[in-house]
C-alpha positions as CSV (number, residue, x, y, z in Angstrom):
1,X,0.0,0.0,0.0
2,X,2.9,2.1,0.7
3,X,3.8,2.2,-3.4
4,X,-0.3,3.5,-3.6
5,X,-1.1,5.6,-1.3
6,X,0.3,8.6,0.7
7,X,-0.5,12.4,2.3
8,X,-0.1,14.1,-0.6
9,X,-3.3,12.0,-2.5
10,X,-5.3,14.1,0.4
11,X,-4.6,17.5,-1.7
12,X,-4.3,16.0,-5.6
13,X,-7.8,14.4,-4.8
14,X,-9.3,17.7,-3.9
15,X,-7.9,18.9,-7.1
16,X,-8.6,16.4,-9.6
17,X,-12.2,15.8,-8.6
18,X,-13.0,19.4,-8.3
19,X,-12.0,19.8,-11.6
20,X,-13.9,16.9,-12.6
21,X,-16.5,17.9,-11.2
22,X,-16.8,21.1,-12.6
23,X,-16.9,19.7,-16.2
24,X,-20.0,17.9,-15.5
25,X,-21.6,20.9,-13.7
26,X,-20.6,23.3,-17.0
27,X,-22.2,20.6,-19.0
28,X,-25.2,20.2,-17.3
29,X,-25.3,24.0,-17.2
30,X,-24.5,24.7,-20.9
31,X,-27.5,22.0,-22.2
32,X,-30.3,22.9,-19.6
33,X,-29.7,26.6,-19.2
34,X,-28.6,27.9,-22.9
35,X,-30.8,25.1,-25.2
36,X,-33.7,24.1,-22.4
37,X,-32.7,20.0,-22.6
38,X,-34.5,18.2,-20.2
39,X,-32.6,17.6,-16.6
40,X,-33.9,14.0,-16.8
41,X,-31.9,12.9,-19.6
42,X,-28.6,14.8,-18.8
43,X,-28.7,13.4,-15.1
44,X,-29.8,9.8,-15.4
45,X,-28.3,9.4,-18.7
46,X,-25.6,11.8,-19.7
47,X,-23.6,12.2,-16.5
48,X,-23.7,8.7,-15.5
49,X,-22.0,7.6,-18.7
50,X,-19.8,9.9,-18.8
51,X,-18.8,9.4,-15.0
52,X,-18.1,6.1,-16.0
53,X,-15.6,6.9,-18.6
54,X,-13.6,8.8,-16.1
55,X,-13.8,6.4,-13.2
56,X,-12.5,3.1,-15.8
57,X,-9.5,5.7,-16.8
58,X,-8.4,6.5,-13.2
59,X,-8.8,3.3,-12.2
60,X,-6.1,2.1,-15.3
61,X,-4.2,5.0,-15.0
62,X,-3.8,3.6,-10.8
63,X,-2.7,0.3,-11.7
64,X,-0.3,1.5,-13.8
65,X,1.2,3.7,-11.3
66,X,1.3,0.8,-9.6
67,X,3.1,-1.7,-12.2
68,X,5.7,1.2,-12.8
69,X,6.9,1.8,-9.0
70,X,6.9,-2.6,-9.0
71,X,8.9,-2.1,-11.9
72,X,11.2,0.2,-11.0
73,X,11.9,0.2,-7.3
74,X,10.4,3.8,-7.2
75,X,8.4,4.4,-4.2
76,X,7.4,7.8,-5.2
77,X,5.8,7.2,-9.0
78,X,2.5,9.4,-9.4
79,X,-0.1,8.5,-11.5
80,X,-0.9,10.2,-14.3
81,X,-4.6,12.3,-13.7
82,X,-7.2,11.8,-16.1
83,X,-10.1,13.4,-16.5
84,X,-13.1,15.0,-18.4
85,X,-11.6,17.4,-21.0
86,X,-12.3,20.7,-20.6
87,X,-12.7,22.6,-24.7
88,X,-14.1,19.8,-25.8
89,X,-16.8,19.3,-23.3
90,X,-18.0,22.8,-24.0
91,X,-17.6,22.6,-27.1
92,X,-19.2,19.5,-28.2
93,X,-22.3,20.8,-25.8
94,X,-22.3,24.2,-27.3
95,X,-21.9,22.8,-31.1
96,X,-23.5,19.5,-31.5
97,X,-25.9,18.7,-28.4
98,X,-27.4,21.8,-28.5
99,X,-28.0,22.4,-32.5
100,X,-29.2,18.9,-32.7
101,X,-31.0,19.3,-29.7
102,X,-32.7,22.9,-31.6
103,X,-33.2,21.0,-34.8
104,X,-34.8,18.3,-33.6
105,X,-36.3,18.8,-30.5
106,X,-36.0,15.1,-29.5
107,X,-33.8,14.9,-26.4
108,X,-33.3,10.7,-27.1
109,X,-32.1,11.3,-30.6
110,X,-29.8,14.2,-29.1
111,X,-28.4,11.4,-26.6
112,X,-27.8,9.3,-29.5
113,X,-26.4,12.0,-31.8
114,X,-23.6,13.0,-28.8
115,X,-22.6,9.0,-28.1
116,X,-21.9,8.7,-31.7
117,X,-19.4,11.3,-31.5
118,X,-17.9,9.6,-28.6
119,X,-17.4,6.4,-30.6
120,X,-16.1,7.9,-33.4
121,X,-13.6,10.2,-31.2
122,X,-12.6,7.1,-29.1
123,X,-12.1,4.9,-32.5
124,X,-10.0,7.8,-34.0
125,X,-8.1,8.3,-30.8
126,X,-7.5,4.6,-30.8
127,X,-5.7,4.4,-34.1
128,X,-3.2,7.7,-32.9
129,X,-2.5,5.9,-29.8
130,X,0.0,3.8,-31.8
131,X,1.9,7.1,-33.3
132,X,2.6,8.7,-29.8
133,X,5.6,7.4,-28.9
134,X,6.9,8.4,-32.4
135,X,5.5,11.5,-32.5
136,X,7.1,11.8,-28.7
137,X,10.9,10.9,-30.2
138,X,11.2,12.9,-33.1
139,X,9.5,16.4,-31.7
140,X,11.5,18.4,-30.1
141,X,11.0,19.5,-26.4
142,X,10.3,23.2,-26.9
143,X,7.1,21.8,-29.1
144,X,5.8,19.3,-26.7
145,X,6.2,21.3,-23.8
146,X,5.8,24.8,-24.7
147,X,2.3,23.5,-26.1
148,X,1.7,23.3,-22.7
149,X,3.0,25.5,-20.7
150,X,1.2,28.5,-23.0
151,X,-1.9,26.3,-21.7
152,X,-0.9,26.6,-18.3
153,X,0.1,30.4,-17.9
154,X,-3.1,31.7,-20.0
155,X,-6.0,29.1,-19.4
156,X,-4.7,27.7,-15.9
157,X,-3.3,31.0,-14.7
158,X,-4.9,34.0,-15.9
159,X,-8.8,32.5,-17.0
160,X,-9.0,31.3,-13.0
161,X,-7.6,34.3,-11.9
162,X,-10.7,36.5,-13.3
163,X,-12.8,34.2,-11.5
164,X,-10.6,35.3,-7.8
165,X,-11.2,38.7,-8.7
166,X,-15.4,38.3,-9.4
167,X,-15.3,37.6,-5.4
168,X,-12.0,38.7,-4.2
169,X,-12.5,37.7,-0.2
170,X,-12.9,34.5,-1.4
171,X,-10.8,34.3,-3.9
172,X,-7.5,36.2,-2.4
173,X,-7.8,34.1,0.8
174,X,-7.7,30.9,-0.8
175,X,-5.4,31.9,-3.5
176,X,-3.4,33.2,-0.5
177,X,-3.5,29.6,1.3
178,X,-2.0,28.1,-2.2
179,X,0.8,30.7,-2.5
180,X,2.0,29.6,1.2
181,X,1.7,26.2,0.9
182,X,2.8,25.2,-2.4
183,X,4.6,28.3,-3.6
184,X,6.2,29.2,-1.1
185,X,6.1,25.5,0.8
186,X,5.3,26.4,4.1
187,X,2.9,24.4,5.8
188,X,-0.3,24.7,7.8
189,X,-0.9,24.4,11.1
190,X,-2.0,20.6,12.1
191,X,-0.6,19.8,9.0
192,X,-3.8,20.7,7.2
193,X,-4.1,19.6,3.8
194,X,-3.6,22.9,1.9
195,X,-6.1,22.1,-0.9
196,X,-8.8,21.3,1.5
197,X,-7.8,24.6,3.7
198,X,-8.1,26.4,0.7
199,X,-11.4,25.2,-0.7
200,X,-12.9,24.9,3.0
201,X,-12.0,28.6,3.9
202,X,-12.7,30.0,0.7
203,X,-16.8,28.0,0.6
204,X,-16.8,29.3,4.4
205,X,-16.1,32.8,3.6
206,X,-18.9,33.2,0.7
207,X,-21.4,32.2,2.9
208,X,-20.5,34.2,6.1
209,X,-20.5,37.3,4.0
210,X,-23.4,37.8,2.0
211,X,-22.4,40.6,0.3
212,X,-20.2,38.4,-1.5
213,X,-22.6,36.6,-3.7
214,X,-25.7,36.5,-4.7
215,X,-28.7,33.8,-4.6
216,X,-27.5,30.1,-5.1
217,X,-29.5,27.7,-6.0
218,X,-27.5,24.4,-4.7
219,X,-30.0,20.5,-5.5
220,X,-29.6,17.4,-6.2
221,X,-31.6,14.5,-8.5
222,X,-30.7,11.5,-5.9
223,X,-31.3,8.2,-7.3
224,X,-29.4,5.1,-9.0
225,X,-28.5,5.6,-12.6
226,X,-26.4,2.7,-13.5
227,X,-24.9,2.8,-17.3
228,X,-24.7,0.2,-19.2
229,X,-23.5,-0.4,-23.0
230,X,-26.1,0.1,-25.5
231,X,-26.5,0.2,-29.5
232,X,-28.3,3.5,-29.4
233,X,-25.4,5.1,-30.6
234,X,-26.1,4.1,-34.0
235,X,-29.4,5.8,-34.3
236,X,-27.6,9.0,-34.2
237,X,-24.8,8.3,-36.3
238,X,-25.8,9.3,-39.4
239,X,-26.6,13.0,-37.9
240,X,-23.3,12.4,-36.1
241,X,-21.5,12.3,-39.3
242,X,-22.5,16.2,-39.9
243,X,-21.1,17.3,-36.7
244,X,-17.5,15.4,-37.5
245,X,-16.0,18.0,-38.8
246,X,-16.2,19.7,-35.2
247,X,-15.7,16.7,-33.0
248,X,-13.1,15.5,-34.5
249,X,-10.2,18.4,-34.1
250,X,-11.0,18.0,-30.3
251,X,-10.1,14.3,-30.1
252,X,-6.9,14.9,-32.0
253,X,-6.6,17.7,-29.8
254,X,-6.8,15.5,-26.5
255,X,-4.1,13.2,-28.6
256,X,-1.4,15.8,-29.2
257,X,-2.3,17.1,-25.4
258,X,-1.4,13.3,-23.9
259,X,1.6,12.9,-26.1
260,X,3.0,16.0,-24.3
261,X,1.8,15.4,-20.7
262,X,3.5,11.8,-20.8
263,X,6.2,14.1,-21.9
264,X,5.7,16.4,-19.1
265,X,5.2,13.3,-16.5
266,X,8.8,11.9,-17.4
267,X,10.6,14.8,-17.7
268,X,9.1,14.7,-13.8
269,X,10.9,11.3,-13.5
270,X,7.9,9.0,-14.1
271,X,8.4,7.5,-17.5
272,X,5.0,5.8,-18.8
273,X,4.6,3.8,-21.8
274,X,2.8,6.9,-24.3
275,X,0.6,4.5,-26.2
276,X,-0.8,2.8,-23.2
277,X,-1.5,6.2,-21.9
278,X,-3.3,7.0,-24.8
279,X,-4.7,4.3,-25.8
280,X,-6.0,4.1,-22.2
281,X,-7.9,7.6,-22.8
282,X,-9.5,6.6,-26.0
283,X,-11.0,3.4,-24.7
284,X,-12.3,5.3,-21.7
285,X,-14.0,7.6,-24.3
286,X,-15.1,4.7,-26.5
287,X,-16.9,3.1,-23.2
288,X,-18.4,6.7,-22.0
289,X,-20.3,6.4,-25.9
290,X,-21.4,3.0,-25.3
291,X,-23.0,3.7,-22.2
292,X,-24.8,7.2,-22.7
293,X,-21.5,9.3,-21.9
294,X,-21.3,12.8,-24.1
295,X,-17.7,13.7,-22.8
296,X,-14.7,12.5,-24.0
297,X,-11.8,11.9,-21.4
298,X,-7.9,13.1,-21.5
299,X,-4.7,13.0,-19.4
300,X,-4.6,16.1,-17.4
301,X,-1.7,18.3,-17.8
302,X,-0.9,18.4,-13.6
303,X,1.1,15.7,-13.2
304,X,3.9,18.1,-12.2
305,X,1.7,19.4,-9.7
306,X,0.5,16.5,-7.9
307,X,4.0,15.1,-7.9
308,X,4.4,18.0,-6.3
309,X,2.0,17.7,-3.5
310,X,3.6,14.1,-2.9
311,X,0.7,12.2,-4.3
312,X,1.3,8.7,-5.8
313,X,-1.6,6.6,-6.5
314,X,-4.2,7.5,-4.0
315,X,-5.7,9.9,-6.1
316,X,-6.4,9.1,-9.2
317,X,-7.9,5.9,-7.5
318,X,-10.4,7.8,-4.9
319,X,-11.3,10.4,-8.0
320,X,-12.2,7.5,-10.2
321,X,-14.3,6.0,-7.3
322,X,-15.9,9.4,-6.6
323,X,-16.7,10.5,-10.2
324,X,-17.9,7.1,-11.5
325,X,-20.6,6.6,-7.9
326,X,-21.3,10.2,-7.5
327,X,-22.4,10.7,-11.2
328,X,-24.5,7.1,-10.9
329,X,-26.2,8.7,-7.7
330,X,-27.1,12.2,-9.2
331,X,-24.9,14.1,-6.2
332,X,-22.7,15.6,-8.2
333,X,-24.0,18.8,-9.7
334,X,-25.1,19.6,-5.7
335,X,-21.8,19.7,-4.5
336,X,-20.4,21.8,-7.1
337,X,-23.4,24.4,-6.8
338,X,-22.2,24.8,-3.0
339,X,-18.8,25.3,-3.4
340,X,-17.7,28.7,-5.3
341,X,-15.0,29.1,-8.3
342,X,-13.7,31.6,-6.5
343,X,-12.4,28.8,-3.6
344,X,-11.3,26.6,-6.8
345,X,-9.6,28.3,-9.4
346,X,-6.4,28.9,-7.1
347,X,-5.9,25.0,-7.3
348,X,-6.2,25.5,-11.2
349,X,-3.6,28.9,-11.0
350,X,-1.1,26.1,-8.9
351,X,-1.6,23.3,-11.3
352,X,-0.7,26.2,-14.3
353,X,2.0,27.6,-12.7
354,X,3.7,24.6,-12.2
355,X,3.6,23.5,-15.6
356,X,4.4,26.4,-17.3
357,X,7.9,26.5,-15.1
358,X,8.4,22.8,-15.6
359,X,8.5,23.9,-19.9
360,X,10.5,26.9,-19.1
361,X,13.0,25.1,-16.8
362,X,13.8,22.5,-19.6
363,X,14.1,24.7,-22.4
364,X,17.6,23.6,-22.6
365,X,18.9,26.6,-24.9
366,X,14.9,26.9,-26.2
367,X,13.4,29.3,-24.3
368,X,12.2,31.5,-27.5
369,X,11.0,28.5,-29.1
370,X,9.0,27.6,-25.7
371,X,7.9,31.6,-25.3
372,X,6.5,31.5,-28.6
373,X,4.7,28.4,-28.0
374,X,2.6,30.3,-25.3
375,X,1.0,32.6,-27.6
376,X,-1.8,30.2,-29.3
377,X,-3.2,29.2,-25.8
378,X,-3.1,33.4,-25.2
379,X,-5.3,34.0,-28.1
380,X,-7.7,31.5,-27.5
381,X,-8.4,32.8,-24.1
382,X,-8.7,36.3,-25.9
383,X,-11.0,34.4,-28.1
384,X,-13.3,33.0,-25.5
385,X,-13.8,36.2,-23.8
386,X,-14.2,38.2,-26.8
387,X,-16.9,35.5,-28.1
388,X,-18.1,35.5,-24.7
389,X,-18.9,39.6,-24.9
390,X,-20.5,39.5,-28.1
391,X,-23.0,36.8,-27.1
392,X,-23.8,39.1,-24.0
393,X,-24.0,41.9,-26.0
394,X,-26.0,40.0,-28.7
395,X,-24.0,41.0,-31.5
396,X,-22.0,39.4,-34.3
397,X,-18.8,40.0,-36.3
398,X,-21.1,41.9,-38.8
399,X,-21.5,44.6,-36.0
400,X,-18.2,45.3,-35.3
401,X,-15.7,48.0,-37.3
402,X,-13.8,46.9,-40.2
403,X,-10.1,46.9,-37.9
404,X,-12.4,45.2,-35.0
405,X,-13.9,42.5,-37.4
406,X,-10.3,41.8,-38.6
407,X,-9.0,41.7,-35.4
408,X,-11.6,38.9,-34.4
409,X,-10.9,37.3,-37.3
410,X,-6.8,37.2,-36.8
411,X,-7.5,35.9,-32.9
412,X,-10.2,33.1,-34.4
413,X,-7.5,31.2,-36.6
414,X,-4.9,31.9,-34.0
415,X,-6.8,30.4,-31.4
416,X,-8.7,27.5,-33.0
417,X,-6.5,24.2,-32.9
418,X,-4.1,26.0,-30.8
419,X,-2.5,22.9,-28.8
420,X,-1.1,22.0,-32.2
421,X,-0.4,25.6,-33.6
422,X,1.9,25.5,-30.5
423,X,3.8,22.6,-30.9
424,X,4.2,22.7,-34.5
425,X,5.3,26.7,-33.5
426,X,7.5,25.9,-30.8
427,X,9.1,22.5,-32.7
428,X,10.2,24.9,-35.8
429,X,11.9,27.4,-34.3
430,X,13.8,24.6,-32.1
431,X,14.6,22.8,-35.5
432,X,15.7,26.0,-36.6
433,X,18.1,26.9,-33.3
434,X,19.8,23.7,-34.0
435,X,20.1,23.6,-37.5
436,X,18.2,20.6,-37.9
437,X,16.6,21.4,-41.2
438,X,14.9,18.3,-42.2
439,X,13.0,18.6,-39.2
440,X,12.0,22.0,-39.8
441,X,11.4,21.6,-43.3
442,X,8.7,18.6,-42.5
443,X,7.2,20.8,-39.8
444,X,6.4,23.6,-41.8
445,X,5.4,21.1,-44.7
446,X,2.8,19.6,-42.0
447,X,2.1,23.2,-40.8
448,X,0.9,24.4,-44.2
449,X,-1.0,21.4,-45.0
450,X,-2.9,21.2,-41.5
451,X,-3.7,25.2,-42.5
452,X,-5.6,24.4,-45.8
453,X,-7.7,21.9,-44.1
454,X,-8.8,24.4,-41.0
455,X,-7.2,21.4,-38.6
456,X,-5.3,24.8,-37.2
457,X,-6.3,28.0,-38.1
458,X,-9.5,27.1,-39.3
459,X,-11.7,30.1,-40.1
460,X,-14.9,29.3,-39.0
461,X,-16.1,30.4,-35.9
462,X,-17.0,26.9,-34.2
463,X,-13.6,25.9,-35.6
464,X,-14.8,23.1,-37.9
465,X,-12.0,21.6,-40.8
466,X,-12.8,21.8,-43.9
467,X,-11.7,20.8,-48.1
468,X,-9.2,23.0,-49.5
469,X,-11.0,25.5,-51.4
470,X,-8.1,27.2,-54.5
471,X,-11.2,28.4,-56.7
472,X,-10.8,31.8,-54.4
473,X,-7.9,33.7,-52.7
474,X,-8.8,33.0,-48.9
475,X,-7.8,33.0,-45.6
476,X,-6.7,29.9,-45.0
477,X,-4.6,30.1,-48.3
478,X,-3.0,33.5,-47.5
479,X,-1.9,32.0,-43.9
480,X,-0.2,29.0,-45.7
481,X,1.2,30.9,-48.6
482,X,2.7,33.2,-45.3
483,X,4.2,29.7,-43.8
484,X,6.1,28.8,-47.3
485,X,7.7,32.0,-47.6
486,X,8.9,31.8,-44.1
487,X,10.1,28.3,-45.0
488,X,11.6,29.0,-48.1
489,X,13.3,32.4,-46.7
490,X,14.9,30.1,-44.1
491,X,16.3,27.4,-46.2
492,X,17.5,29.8,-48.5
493,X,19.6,31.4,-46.2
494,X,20.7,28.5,-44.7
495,X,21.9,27.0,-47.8
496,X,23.5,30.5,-49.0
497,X,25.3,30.6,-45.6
498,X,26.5,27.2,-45.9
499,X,27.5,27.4,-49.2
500,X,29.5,30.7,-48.5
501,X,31.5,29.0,-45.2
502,X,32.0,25.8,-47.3
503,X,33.9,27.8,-50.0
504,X,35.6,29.9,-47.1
């Protein structure tokens, strides 16, 4: 038990299920609050599904903690954390539950139309599994990691941060409890666990002061909602098949994204087998479908940060446990309506932090390639909000200014398929530092042709792929065309340069 468990699971338990928990909350938010889906189907059928999807990749994800401290003699291996994943299960709520759900107005079909997406995500995902290691050995660092890290500074660091400062009581005193801790790893009296301190003061504080907040309405749909595996996936497939073009950037997304956290997790001194990882997350997704689930699981990015808090196995164990029964009882969405972001999103500012040092650290001579990896994840933050104040405001693109318009525009395609954006970003420029020009060249070559097909930079708003279109001079094509010349301008010069101290 020793090789399992330990203190530190206390505070990455906290943190993980929060997180977890969150996701299904949003989801359940998004589909019953913005498109008026019936709380039935989402409770006993959604949640529990996708609960279970979570709680059979924790549970792996445990045993193979497990099998690597056996195997190595290493008493302090942490699990890798896995979880629901965050874009996509917005995203696949906001852009296929919720159409289909508008079009059709039959919640079942809906159900059937999301699992479908599942299946096909988790089948894709299944066939990359078997490229990660490869695509692990022949990127270089500053790509997989500076991916990242950008995540980690912008989306883990500065998004939670807002939500401190909606309710700063709240938010600065647990924040504060973090920083202590962690940051500055001083510890708490009776050796409180800090993420519990942090959470407990922060939920105690909102509801001492009322000023802080405003009505909450905090319930729960108690019952048992076992999943089980069922055909009705297919019913929705071939309306599924319209929404591909949506889904499917977000599974490659969660691919590219565990390629670089099993990165990130050795680099931390726990060396896992990439394809197991992955394959691991795409089977989770595949069984999430089966069974009613909507949203597809990945390997979180906090490894680092657990580590960190001494965890080993404990906690992906007793998240998988909680996740997979809590969702199957209908007590989830209760306990997330009680405890404010504010007391939450400091864990998420720790787990960032410490990820974006842990790319920065290990640049190794990199550090502009890793910099400019950060600046996709930037954008699409800029993108959320932005979208975000324009559906408040109820206005579109065609309202704004012709600079404003542009400008939306420029942060769209710089923001959609960011993960990859960064690494392909971040693995040039490292090519490029060291003078490996093969590498480079093939980068830039994949980089161009990833551009044409919207896979990054993809110009429509919900960030769909798309055909290559060359009857008309667009977007997509003038972003590509930009890539060649920087390629071409490069290898030129290299050559030139080459030639010239070869003749020397």
């Amino acid at each position: 038990m020793k090789r399992l468990i330990s203190k530190g699971d206390i505070n990455a338990f906290f943190g993980l299920m929060l997180d977890n928990v969150t996701n299904l909350v949003v989801l359940t938010g998004i589909l019953y609050g913005a498109f008026a889906f019936p709380m039935d189907v989402i409770l006993k059928k959604m949640i529990p599904g996708t609960a279970l999807g979570v709680m059979f990749g924790d549970i792996v994800y445990t045993i193979m903690a497990y099998r690597l401290s056996r195997k190595t003699g290493n008493n302090t291996v942490t699990a890798m954390p896995l979880g629901l994943d965050t874009p996509s299960t917005v995203g696949i709520a906001l852009t296929v539950l919720g159409p289909v759900y508008l079009q059709t107005h039959d919640a079942n079909l809906t159900l059937y139309v999301g699992t479908a997406v599942m299946v096909l995500m988790g089948l894709m995902k299944v066939v990359f599994s078997f490229f990660g290691k490869w695509i692990q050995e022949k990127m270089p660092r500053a790509g997989l990691l500076g991916s990242i890290g950008g995540i980690g500074i912008a989306l883990l660091g500065l998004f939670p941060m807002l939500d401190v400062f909606k309710l700063p009581i709240v938010g600065i005193t647990s924040l504060g409890i973090i920083i202590y801790a962690f940051f500055a790893k001083g510890r708490l009296p009776f050796r409180i666990p800090p993420v519990l301190a942090a959470v407990a003061a922060g939920t105690l504080l909102f509801y001492l002061i009322p000023h802080t907040h405003g009505t909450i309405t905090a319930g729960t749909s108690l019952g048992i909602y076992i999943p089980y595996p069922s055909l009705g996936f297919i019913k929705g497939m071939k309306l599924a098949l319209n929404y591909i073009p949506i889904a499917l950037p977000f599974g490659l997304l969660t691919i590219i994204g565990g390629i670089n956290v099993t990165e990130s997790a050795r680099v931390a001194g726990d060396d896992y087998n990439t394809t197991q990882i992955l394959f691991t997350e795409a089977i989770a997704t595949i069984l999430a479908g089966l069974c009613g689930g909507v949203a597809q699981s990945t390997p979180y990015i906090g490894h680092p940060a657990y580590k960190d808090m001494g965890a080993k196995a404990g906690y992906t164990l007793a998240t998988g446990l909680f996740i997979g029964i809590g969702g199957m009882l209908g007590i989830i969405s209760g306990i997330v309506q009680i405890i404010p972001p504010a007391a939450v999103s400091p864990i998420l500012i720790f787990v960032g932090f410490e990820i974006a040092a842990q790319s920065i650290e290990t640049a190794e001579g990199d550090l502009s390639a890793v910099l400019l990896a950060f600046i996709p994840s930037i954008a699409d933050l800029v993108l959320i909000q932005m979208n975000s104040l324009l559906g408040s405001l109820g206005k579109g693109i065609a309202d704004l200014s012709v600079d404003m318009a542009n400008t939306l525009k420029a942060v769209t395609v710089l923001g959609n398929g960011f993960i990859l954006t960064a690494m392909l970003w971040g693995s040039a420029v490292s090519f490029l530092i060291h003078r490996k020009m093969k590498g480079f060249v093939l980068t830039m070559a994949a980089t161009v042709v990833l551009t044409l097909f919207g896979i990054i930079h993809s110009v429509r708003p919900d960030g769909g792929i798309y055909l290559p279109d060359f009857s008309h001079f667009g977007y997509s094509d003038r972003i590509a065309i930009g890539y060649l010349i920087f390629a071409g301008i490069s290898m030129l010069s290299y050559w030139w340069v080459k030639r010239e101290e070869s003749n020397a």
